[in-house]
KOLKOL-375136 format. One line per 5 residues: number of its first residue (from 0); their letters; for each residue x, z, y of C-alpha. Coordinates in steps of 0.05 Angstrom, whole numbers, plus 5000, padded with zeros to 4 digits. Each point is the difference from the previous one (the first is absolute). Layout:
BEGIN
NUM> a> X:Z:Y  ...
END
This chain:
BEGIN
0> xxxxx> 9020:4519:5690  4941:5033:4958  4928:4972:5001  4922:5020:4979  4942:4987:5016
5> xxxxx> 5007:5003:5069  5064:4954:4989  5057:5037:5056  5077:4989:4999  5040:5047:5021
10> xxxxx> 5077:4996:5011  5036:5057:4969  5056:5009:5048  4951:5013:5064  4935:5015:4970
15> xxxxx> 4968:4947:5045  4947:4957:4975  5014:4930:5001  4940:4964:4980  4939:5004:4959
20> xxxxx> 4933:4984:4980  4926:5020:4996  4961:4972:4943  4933:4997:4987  5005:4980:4922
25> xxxxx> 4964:5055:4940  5075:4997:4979  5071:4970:5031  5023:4937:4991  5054:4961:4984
30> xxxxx> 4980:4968:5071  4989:5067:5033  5074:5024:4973  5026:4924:5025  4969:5000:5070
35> xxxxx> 5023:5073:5017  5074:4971:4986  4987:4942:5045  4973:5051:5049  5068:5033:5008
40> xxxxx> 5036:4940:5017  4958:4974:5053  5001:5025:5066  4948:5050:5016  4955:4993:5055
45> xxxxx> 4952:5051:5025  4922:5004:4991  4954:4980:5057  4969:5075:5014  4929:5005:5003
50> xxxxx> 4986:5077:4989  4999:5042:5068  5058:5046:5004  5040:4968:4942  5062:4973:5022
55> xxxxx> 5070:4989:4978  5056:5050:5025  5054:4974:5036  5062:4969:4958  4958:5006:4935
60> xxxxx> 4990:4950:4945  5032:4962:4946  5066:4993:5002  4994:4914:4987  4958:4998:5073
65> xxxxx> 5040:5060:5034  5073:4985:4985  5030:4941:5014  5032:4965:4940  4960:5040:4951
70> xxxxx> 4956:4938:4991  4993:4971:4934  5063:5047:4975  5003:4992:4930  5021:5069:4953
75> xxxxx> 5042:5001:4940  4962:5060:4961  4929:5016:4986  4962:5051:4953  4934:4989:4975
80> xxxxx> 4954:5040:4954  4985:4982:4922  4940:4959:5031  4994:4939:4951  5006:4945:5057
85> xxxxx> 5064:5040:5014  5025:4976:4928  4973:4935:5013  5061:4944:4993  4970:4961:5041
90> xxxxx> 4993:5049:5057  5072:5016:4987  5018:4926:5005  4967:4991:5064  5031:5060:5027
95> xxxxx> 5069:4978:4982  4982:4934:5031  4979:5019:5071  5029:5077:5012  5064:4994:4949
100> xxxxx> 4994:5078:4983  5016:5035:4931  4930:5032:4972  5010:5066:4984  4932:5026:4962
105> xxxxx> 4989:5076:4993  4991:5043:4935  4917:5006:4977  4970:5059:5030  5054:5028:5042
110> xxxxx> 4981:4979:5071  5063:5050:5022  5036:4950:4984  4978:4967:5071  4992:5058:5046
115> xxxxx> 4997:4967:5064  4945:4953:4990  4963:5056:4966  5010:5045:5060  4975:4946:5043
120> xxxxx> 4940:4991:4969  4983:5071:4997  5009:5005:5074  4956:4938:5015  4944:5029:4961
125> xxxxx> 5005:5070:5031  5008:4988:5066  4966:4930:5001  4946:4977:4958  4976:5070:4985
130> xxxxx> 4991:5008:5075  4950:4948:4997  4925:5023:5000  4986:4950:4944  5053:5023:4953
135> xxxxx> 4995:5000:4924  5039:5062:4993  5053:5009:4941  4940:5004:4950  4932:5001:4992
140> xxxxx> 4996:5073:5018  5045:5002:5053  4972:5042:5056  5011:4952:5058  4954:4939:4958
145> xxxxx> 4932:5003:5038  4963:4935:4986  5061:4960:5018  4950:4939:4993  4943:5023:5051
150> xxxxx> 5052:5020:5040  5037:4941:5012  4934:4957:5006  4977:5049:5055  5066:4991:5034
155> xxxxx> 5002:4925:4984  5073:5011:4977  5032:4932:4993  5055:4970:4953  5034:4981:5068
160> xxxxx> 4993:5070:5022  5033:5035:4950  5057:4944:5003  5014:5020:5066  5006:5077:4984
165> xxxxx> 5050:4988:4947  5051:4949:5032  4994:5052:5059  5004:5059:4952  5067:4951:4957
170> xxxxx> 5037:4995:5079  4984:5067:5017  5037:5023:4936  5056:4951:5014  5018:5032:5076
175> xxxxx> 4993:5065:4978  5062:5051:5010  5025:5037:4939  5057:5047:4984  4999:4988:4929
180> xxxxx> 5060:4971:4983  5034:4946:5007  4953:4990:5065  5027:5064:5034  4945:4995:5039
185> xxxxx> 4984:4935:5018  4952:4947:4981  4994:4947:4945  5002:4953:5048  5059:5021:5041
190> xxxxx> 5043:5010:4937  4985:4930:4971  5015:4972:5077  5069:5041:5006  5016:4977:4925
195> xxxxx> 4987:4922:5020  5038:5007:5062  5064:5033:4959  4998:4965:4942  5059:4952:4978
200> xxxxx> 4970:4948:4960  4955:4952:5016  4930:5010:4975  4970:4948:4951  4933:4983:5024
205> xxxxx> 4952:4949:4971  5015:4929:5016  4962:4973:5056  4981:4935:4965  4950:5036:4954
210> xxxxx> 4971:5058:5040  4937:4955:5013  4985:5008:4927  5041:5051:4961  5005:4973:4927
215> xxxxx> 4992:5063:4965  4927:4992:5029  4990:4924:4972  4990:4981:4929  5013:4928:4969
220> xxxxx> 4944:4965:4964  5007:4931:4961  4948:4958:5000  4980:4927:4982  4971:4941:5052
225> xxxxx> 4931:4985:4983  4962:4944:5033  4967:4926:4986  5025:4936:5030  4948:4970:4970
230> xxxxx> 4937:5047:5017  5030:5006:5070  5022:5076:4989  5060:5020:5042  5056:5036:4968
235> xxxxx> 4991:5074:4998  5014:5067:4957  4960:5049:4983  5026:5079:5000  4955:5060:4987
240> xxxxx> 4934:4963:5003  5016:4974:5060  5026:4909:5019  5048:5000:5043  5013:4923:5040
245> xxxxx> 5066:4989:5046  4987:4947:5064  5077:4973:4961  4971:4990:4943  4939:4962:5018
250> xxxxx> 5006:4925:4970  5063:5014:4962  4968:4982:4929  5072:5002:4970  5003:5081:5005
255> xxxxx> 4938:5001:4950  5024:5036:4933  5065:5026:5037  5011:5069:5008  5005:5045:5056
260> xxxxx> 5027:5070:5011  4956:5036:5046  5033:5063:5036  4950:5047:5015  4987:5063:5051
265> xxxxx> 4950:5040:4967  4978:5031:5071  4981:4935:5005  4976:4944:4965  4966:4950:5026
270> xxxxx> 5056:4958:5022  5065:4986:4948  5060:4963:5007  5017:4947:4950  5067:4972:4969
275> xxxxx> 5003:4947:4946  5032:5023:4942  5029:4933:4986  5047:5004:5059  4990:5055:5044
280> xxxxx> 4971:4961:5048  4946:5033:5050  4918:4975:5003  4999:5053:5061  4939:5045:4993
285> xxxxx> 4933:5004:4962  4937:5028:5018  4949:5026:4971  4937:4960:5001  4929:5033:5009
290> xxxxx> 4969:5042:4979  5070:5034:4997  5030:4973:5071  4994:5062:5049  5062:5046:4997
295> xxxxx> 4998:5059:4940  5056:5030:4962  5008:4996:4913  4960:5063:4993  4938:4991:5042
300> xxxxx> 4996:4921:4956  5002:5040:4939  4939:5056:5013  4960:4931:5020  5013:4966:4940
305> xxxxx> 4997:5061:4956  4927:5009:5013  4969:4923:5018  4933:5017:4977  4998:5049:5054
310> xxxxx> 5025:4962:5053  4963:4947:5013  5037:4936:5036  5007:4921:4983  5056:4963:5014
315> xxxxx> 4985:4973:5067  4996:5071:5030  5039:5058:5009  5016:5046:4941  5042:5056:5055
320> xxxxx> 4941:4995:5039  4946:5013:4953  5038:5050:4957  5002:5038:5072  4911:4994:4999
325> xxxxx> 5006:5024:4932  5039:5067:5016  4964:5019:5056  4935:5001:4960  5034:5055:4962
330> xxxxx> 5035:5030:5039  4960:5057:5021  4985:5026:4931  5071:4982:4975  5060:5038:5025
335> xxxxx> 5040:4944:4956  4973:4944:5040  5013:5031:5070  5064:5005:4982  5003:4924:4969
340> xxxxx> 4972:4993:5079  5060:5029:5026  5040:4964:4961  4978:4934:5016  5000:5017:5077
345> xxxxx> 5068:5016:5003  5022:4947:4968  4962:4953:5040  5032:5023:5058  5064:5001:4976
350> xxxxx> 4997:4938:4981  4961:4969:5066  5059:5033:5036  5056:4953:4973  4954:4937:5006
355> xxxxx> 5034:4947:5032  5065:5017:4972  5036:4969:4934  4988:5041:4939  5056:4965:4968
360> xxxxx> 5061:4966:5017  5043:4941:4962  5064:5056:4994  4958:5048:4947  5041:4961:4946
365> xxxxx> 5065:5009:5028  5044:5048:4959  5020:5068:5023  5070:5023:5008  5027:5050:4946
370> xxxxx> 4983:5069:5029  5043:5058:4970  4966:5066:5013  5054:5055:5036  4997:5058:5037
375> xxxxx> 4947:5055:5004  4939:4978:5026  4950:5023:4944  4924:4992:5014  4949:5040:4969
380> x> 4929:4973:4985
END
């Protein structure tokens, strides 16, 4: 699997793309690298279509939502750039945890050394995004850039929009016939299908007890019970400038001064789940109190709190809310904070998608049988 920017994985054997994942960050993440990963093992589903004429061909897609039993497949091989987060040991620990697969990183400045992903990328940007009338071009004096910004405000080209073009342009690519080999002239999808349909050993796919919330997306915070029997103050915790209270925990003076591991989802944040350290035992989940209590992920708490003389909010309101006022002020002079607009959009809706459903589940601390990697199935990213 190789990644950038625009994090893709690609599977060696049958050049099909198997997940990915558009970022809107100045610079990749350790998320961004994290949550393209989870994208390949979930199932894919296909984008609601809004442009005219846009439309998926028949039999195209990913292979997770196109092939049965592809579905949360794990790999055994995966090569990576010399990014930094790639050397990370913590993002080589969490992908050890939840995929199982040997990290295989390439040498500096030799991106030969990961020719699929490479071509891939060179494709998309040919035949995609340099299609589009807003495009950047390669450079600053690239022939096709032509006020990419009026352009796209004269269109009203949305974040949504372009979404759509690239998980059409991503299945397109995947249905597509070749003759190079060893397709011999059939498509990345019908290669992986024929190879799951022959092949003798069972796939190892990612247990269903913690495909609600992968770990390798979670991180595990310890923190200490504050509260006051005596001035009437419930038991709480405070994390990232925000108190968290648990209905469990309300009246239970005994937890104050015990500690509690919190485990995280950085997509979001305003509800944790809590285990005493003491035992193990469970104090279900937290949430946020105001002015931190809608729904927002690590990164959009951080920009807030990183400039609080600019965004104005007490601690009775809503900090999401009024960080949202705050952009669109600028957001007409500032190319930055239409972007931060986006941003925040997307992952509003993301995250008003899955409402209603449990973010985590009491199996997350369960322990993962041994997974030896085997076979061939590298991934490029």
């Amino acid at each position: 699997m190789c990644i950038r920017d625009r994090y893709a994985a690609i599977d060696v054997a049958s050049r099909a793309i198997i997940g990915y994942h558009f970022s809107l960050n100045e610079k990749v993440t350790r998320e961004d690298f994290l949550q393209c990963i989870a994208n390949t093992l979930r199932p894919w589903k296909p984008k609601q279509i809004t442009i005219p004429d846009l439309r998926y061909p028949e039999d195209a897609g990913l292979p997770s939502g196109t092939i049965d039993g592809y579905g949360w497949r794990r790999f055994s091989k995966i090569r990576l750039d010399n990014d930094k987060i790639h050397f990370s040991k913590n993002t080589c620990r969490r992908l050890m945890e939840t995929v199982g697969c040997a990290v295989h990183l390439g040498k500096p400045g030799v991106p030969l050394g990961r020719p699929f992903i490479e071509r891939f990328f060179g494709t998309l940007e040919k035949l995609g995004f340099h299609q589009l009338p807003s495009t950047v071009g390669s450079d600053p004096s690239d022939w096709r850039r032509r006020h990419p910004g009026r352009v796209a405000k004269k269109y009203r080209i949305s974040l949504d929009e372009i979404e759509q073009v690239l998980d059409v342009f991503i299945a397109c690519h995947n249905a597509t016939r070749t003759g190079v080999a060893p397709l011999y002239h059939s498509s990345p999808l019908q290669y992986l299908e024929n190879f799951v349909l022959t092949e003798p050993l069972l796939p190892i796919v990612v247990p269903e007890s913690i495909r609600g919330n992968l770990p390798m997306l979670c991180d595990t915070i310890r923190v200490t019970v504050r509260g006051s029997k005596e001035n009437c103050r419930q038991p709480y915790v405070q994390w990232e400038n925000a108190i968290y209270k648990s209905p469990a925990m309300r009246g239970a003076w005994s937890l104050i001064g015990e500690e509690l591991d919190l485990s995280v989802c950085r997509d979001e944040v305003s509800t944790v789940l809590g285990t005493l350290v003491e035992n193990g035992a469970s104090v279900g989940l937290l949430y946020a109190q105001p002015p931190w209590h809608r729904p927002h992920s690590f990164r959009t708490r951080h920009r807030i709190t990183k400039h609080p003389s600019r965004v104005e909010f007490t601690k009775s309101s809503d900090a999401v809310l009024s960080y949202q006022r705050f952009l669109a002020k600028r957001m007409s002079k500032s190319s930055k904070a239409a972007k931060e607009v986006a941003r925040i959009e997307r992952e509003s809706h993301v995250l008003a998608g899955s409402a209603g459903n449990p973010i985590y589940t009491g199996t997350y601390f369960e322990i993962q049988p041994e997974f030896k990697p085997s076979g061939d199935d590298w991934v490029e990213l």
